[in-house]
C-alpha positions as CSV (number, residue, x, y, z in Angstrom):
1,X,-3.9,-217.6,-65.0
2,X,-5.5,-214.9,-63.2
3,X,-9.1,-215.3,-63.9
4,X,-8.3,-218.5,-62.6
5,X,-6.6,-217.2,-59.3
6,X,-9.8,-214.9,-58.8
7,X,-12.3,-217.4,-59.1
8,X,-10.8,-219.8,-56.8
9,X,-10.1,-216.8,-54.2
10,X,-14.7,-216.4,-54.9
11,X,-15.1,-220.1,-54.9
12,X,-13.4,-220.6,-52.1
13,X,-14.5,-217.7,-50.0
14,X,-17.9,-219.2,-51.3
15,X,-17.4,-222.1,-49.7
16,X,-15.8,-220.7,-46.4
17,X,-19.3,-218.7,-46.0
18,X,-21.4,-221.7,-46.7
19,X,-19.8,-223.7,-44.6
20,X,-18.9,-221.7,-41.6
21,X,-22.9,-220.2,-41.6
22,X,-22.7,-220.7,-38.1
23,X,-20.4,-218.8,-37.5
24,X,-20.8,-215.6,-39.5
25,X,-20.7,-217.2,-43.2
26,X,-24.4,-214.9,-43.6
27,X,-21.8,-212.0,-43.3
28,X,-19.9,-213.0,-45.6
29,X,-23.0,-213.3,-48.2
30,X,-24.4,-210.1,-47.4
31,X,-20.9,-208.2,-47.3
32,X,-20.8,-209.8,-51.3
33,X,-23.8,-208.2,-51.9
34,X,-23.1,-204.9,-50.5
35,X,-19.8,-204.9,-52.0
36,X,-21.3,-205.6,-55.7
37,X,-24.0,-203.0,-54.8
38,X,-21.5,-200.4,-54.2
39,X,-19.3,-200.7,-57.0
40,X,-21.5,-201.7,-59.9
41,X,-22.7,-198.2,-59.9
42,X,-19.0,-196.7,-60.4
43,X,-17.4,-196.0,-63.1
44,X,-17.4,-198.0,-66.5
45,X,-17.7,-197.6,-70.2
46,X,-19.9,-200.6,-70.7
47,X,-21.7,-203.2,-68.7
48,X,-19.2,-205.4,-68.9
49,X,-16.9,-203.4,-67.4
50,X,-19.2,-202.4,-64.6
51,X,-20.2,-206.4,-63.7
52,X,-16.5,-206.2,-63.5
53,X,-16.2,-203.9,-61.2
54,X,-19.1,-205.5,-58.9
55,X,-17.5,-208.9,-58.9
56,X,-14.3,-207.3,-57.6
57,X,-17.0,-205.5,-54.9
58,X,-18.2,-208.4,-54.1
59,X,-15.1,-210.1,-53.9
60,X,-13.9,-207.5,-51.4
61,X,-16.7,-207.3,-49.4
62,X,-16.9,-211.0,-48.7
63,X,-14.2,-211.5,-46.4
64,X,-15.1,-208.0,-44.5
65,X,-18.6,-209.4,-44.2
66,X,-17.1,-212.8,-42.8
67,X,-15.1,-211.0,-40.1
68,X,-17.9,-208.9,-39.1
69,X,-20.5,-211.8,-39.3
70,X,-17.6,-213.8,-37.1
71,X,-17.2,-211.2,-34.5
72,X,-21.1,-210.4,-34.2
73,X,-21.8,-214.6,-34.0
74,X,-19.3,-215.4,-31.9
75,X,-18.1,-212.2,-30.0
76,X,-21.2,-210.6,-29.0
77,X,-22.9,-213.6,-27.1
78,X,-19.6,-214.2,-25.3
79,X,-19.5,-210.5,-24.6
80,X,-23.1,-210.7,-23.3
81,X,-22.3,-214.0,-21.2
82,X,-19.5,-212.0,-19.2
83,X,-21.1,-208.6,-18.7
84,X,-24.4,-210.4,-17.4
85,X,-22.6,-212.9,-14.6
86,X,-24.0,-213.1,-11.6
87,X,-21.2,-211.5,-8.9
């Protein structure tokens, strides 16, 4: 029941990235592959252990990617819109 919990939580952050790629889903995808990155290289006894450990990475770096991918789409053009008004 929980490898089925944790692939629905990837599928469906999957999905949220793909279909919210205006909006920061390429954050999402590239905070997945950081995350992965960074903890596939950690501690393990085997491989399987280690892919693992870089699906949890990459499962905890998607929806930090998403916000940041979110804020920098969405935020920073809005930001730039209000500091460059003509007064």
């Amino acid at each position: 029941m929980r490898l089925i919990l944790t692939v629905a939580a990837f599928a469906g952050m999957l999905a949220l990235c793909v279909f919210g790629w205006n909006y920061g889903g390429a954050g999402g995808l590239i905070g997945a592959g950081v995350g992965f990155l960074l903890r596939i290289g950690g501690r393990g006894l085997d491989w399987g252990e280690r892919l693992g450990n870089g699906y949890v990475g990459a499962l905890m770096g998607m929806p930090v990617g998403l916000l940041i991918g979110g804020a920098y789409a969405i935020g920073v053009p809005y930001l730039l819109q209000v500091i460059n008004q003509p007064s």
